[in-house]
C-alpha positions in Angstrom: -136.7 -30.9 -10.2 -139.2 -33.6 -9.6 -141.3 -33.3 -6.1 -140.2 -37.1 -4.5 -136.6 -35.2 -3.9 -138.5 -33.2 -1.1 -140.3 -36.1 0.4 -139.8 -36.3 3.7 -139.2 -40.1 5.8 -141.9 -40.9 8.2 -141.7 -44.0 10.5 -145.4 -44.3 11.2 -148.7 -42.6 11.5 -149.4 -40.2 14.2 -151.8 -41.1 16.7 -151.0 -39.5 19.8 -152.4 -36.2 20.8 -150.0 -33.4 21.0 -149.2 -32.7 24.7 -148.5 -28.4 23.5 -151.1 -26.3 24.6 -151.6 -22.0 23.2 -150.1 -23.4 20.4 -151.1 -22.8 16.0 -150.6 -26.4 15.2 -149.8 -26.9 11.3 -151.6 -29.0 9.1 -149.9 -32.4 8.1 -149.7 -31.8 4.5 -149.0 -27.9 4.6 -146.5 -27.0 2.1 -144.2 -24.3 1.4 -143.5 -24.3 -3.0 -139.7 -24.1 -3.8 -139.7 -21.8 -6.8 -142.2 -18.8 -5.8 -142.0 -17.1 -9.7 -145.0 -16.8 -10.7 -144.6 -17.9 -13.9 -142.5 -21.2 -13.2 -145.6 -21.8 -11.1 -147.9 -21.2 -13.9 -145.5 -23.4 -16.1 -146.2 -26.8 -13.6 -150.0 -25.5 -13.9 -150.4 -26.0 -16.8 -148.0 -28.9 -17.8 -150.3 -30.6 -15.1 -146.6 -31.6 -12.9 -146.8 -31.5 -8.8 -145.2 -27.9 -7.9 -141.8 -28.8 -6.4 -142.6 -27.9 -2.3 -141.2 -28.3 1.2 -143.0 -30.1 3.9 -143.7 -26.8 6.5 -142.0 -27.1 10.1 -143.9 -26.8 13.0 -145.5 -28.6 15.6 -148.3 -31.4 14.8 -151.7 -32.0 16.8 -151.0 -35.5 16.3 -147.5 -36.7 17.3 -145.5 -40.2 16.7 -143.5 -40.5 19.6 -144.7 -40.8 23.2 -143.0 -38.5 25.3 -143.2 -40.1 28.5 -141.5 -43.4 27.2 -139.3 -41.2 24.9 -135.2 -40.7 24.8 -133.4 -37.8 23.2 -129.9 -37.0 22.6 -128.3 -34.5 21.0 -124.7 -34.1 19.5 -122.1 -31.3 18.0 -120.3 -32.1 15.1 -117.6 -30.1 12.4 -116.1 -27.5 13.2 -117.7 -24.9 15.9 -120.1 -22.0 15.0 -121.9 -19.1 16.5 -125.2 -20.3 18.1 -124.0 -23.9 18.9 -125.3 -24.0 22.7 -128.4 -21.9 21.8 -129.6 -24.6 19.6 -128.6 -27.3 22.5 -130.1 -25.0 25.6 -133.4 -24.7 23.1 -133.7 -28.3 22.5 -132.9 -29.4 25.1 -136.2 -27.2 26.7 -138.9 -27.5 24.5 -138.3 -31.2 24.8 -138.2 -31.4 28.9 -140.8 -28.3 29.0 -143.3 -28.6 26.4 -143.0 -32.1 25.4 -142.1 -33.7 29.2 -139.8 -35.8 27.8 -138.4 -37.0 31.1 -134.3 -37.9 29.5 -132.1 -35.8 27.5 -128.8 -36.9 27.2 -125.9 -34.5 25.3 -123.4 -36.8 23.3 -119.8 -35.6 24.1 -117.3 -35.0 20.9 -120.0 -35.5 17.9 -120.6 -39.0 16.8 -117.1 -40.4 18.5 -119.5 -40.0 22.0 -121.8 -43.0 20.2 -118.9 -45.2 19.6 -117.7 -47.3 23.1 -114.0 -47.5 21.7 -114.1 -43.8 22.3 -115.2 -44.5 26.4 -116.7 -41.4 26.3 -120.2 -41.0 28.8 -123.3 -39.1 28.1 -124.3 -36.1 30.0 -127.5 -35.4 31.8 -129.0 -32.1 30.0 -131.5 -30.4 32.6 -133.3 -26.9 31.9 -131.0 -25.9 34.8 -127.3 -26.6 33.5 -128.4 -25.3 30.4 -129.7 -22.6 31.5 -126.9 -19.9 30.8 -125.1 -21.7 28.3 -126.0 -19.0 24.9 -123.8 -16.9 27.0 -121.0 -19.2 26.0 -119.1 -19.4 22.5 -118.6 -23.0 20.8 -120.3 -26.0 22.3 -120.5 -27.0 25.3 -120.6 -30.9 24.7 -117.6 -30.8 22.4 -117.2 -31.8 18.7 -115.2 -33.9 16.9 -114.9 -34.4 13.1 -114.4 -38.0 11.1 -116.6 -41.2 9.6 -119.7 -42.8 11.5 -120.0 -45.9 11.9 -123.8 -46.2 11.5 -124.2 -49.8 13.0 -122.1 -49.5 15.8 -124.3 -46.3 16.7 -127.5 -47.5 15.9 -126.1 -50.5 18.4 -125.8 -47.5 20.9 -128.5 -45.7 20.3 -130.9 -49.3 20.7 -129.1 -50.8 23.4 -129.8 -47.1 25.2 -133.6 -46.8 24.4 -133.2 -43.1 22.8 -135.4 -42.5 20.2 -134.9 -39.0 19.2 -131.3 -38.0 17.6 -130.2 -34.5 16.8 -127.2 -33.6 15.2 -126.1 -30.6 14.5 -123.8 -30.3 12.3 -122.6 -29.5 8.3 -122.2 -31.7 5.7 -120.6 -34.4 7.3 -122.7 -34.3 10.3 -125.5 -34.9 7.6 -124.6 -37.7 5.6 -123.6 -39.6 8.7 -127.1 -38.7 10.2 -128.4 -40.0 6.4 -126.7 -43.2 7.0 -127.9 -43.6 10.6 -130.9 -43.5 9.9 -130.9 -45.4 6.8 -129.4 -48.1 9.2 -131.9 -47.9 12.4 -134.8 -48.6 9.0 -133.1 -51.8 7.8 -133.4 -52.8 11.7 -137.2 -51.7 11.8 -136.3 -49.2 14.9 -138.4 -46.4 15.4 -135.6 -43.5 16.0 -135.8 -39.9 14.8 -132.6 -38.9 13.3 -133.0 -34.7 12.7 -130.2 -32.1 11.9 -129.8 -28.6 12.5 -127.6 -27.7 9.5 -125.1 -25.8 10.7 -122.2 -23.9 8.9 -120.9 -19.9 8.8 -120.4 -20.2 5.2 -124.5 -20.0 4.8 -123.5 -22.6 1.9 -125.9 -25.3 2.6 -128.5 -26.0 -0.4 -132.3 -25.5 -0.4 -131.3 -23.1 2.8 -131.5 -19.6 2.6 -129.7 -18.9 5.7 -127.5 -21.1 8.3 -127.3 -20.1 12.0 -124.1 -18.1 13.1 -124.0 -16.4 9.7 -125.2 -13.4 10.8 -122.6 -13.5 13.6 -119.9 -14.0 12.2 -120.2 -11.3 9.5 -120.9 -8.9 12.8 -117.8 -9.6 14.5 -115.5 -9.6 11.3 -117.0 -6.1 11.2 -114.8 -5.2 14.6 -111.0 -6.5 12.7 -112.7 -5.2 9.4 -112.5 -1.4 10.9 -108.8 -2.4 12.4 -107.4 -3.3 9.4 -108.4 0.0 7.5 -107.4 1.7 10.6 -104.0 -0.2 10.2 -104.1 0.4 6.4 -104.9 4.4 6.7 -102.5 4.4 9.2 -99.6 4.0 7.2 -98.2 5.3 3.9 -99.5 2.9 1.1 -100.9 0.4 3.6 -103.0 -2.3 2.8 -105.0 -4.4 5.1 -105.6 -7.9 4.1 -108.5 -9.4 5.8 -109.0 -13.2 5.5 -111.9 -15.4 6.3 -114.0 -18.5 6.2 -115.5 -19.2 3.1 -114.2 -22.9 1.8 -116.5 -23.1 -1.5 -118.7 -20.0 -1.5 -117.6 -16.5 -0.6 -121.1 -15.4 1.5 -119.4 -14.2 4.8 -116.5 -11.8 2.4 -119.5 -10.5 0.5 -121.6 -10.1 3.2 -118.7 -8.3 5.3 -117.6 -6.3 2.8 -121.5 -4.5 2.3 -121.5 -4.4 5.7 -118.4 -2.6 6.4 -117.9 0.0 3.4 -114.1 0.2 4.2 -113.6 -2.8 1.9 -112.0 -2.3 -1.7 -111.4 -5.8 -2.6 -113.5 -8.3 -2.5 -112.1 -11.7 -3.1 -114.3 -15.3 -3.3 -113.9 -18.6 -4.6 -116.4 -18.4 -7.1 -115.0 -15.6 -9.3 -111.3 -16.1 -10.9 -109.1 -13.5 -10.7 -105.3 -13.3 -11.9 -102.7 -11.6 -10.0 -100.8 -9.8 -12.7 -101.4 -8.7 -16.6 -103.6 -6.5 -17.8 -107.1 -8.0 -18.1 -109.5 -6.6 -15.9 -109.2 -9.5 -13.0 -105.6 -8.8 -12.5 -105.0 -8.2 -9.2 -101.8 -6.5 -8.5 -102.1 -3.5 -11.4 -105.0 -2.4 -10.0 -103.9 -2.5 -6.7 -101.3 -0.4 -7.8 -103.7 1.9 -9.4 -105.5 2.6 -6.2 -101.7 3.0 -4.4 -101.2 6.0 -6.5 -104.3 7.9 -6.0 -105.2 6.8 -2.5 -102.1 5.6 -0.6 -104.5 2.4 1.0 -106.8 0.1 0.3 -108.4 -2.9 2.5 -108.6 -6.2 1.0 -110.9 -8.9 2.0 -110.8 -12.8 0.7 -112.5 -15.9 1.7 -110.4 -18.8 2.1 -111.3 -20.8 -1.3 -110.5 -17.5 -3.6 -107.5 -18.1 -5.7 -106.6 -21.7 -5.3 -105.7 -21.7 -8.9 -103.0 -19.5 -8.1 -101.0 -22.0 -6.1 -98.8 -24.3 -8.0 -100.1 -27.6 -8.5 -98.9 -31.0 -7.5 -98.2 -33.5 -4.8 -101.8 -34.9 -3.0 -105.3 -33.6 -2.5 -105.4 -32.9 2.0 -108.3 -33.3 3.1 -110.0 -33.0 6.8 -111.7 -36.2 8.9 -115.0 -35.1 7.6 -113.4 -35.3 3.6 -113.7 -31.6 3.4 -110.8 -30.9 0.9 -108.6 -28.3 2.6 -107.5 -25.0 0.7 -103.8 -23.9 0.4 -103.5 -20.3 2.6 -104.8 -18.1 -0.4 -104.1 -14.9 2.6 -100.6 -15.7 3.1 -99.6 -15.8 -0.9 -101.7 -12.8 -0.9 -99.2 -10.7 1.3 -96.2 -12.7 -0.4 -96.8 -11.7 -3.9 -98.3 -8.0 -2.6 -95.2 -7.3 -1.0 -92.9 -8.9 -4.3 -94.7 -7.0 -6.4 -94.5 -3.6 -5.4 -90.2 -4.0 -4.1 -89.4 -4.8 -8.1 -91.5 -1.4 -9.0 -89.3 0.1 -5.5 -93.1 1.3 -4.1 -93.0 1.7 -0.7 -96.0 -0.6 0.8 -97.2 -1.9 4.1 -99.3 -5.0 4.6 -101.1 -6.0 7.4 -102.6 -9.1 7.7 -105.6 -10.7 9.4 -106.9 -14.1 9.4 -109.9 -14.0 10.9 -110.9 -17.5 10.3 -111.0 -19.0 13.6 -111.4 -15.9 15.7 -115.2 -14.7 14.4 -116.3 -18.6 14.3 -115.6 -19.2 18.6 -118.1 -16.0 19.5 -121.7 -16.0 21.0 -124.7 -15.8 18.4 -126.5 -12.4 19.2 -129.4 -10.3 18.2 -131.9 -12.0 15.6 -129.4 -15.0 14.8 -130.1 -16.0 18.5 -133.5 -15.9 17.8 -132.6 -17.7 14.6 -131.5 -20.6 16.8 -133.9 -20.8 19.0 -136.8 -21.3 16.3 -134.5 -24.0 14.4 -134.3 -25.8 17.6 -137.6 -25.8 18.6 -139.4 -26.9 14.6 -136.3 -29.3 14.9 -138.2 -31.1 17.9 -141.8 -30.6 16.6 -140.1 -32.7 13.7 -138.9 -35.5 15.8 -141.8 -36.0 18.2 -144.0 -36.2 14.7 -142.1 -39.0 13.7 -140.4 -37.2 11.1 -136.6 -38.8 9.9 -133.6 -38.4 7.8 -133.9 -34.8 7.2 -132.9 -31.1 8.2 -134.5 -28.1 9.2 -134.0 -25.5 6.8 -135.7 -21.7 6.0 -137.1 -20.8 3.0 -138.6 -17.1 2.5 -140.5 -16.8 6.2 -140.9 -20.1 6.7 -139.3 -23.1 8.6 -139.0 -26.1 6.2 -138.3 -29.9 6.7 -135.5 -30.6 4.3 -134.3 -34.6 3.0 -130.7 -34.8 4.0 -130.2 -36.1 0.3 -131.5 -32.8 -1.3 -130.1 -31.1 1.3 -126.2 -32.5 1.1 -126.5 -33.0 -2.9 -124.7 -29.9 -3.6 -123.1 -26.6 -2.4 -124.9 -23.0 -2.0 -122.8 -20.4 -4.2 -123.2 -16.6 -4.7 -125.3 -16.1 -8.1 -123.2 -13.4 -10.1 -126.3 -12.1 -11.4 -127.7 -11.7 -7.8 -128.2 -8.5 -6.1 -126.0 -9.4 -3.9 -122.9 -9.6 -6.0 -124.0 -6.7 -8.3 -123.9 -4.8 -4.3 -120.5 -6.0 -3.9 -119.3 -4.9 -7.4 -120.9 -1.5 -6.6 -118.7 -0.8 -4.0 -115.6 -2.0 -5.0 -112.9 -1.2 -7.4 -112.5 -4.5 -8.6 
């Protein structure tokens, strides 16, 4: 991969002195190298090629923006997510706090709160009203999925003086960031457009971890314990678990080492079949495990199996474009429960879809923290001048991110990673 895919969009030189004090500022051209083999790094060496590297987060002695003349707004977009106000209660304070920047507004319903059709007003975001808000699940300004308009809310954003945009937000979120700031350029305006990449799924590229991850796999943990309760509860029962997980199966595999109950584990980017007798078919095995332990608990993400569904009639897909999966849980407990009345085995499924209920909870522990730091390099960013981007993590480190490199493809499960060759450990399957 050539290095000018991480180059990070600057609107100007930084020339005004940092107001942060007790702080380790980070030098402008620190890096943080992509590919830390040793030997891929010896390879660009000695081929004499620039070592493929993220721009390192953090805050800058020197800073673009001046924060007493400066504007900020920040916005929820997609679908909602662990963490979600502690990103906005953390941004919201290291911008009034550290940086005294004297107006932060809060964008109601994502991008739609840009748009004057909408008639939607901004909020007032004070240290106060945000005070207590990580206590709360979802967001607190609302969220709304859909196209931007990028001139109609770079007219917004101009005729309202703010300066500083962050989104937080998926995929979407970040290719209509992209185009927003792609649009205030061709209009020479000096905004910051930054995102906070946010998704459960943890499947966001040149990431290694998304905020609310950690969350969500904690409280699937709670319905995770039920369902084997519920499965050794009953003669042959079989608890089928269901969750998020639209492309890449992170939060099944994650749940399922983190709650040993799990005997099945399900995700979209390994094909199984439901019946034969190759070693992916489903339903034998299942019956297998029937016969010598009377349960089992199953576990899928929601993009596992779609080849299984028969084909025809449109592609659906969400405001944001996401293409939405047929309900791989429900022809799970369908065909289960066919299966085993033509061999007259006595079964009983229970099923639960977890895929709204472990999204809507508060982040805790060190995803909290998590949040906090993503919101606070996010501002460092902005006030530097720093545009079109993401803040990702990469090893220890906080990284600036394009939004191009960013939202050029999906984050998948290696099957040759440890982690799989976990899952495959302690499963039958």
């Amino acid at each position: 991969m050539e290095s000018k895919d991480f180059k990070i969009t600057r609107l100007g030189t930084p020339r005004i002195k940092s107001p942060l004090r007790r702080q380790d500022f980070v030098a402008d051209g620190a890096t943080v190298a992509y590919d830390t083999d040793a030997k891929v790094l010896t390879k660009y060496v000695t081929d004499n090629q620039e070592i493929p590297a993220f721009e390192l987060a953090g805050p800058r002695e020197k800073i673009f923006h001046d924060p007493a003349w400066s504007k900020a707004a920040i916005l929820t977009a997609g679908g909602i997510c662990p963490g979600l106000n502690d990103v906005i209660k953390f941004l919201t304070s290291t911008l009034i706090r550290h940086y005294k920047v004297p107006v932060v507004y809060g964008i109601p319903y994502g991008y739609r709160g840009l748009d004057p059709a909408y008639g939607l007003s901004p909020i007032m975001l004070t240290e106060e009203m945000t005070d207590d808000i990580h206590e709360q699940g979802g967001t607190i300004l609302g969220s709304s999925r859909g196209g931007v308009d990028s001139e109609i809310i770079v007219d917004t954003l101009d005729r309202m003086g703010i300066n500083l945009l962050f989104c937080i937000g998926g995929d979407g979120t970040s290719r209509g960031a992209h185009d927003i700031s792609i649009a205030a350029a061709k209009r020479h305006l000096a905004i910051s457009v930054i995102c906070v990449p946010k998704t459960i799924d943890n499947d966001i590229a040149f990431i290694d971890k998304s905020f609310g991850f950690e969350s969500a796999v904690s409280q699937a943990g709670f319905f995770i314990t039920g369902a084997h309760a519920e499965a050794k509860g009953a003669y042959n029962g079989i608890g089928l678990v269901k969750v998020m997980g639209r492309d890449s199966g992170f939060i099944a595999a994650y749940s399922t080492l983190a709650n040993s109950f799990v005997n099945y584990c399900l995700v979209p980017e390994v094909p199984f079949t439901l019946e034969g007798d190759g070693d992916r078919a489903l339903l034998p095995n299942l019956e297998q495990r029937m016969a010598k332990k009377h349960h089992a608990v199953i576990m899928v993400a929601e993009g596992a199996g779609q080849d299984l569904f028969e084909t025809g009639g449109d592609e659906v897909r969400d405001a944001s474009g996401n293409r939405l999966h047929k309900d791989i849980g429900l022809l799970l407990k369908d065909r289960i429960n066919q299966y085993f009345k033509k061999r007259n085995i006595e079964i009983n499924v229970k099923y639960f879809d977890l895929s709204y209920t472990i999204r809507s909870v508060t982040a805790h522990g060190a995803d909290a923290v998590f949040c906090a730091m993503l919101a606070q390099n996010a501002v460092h960013a902005a006030m530097a001048g720093r545009t079109d981007m993401v803040i990702g993590h990469w090893g220890d480190n906080f990284t600036h991110v394009p939004i191009a490199l960013a939202t050029g493809q999906r984050k998948k499960i290696e099957l040759t990673s440890p982690l799989w060759s976990s899952v495959k450990s302690t499963t039958c399957f």
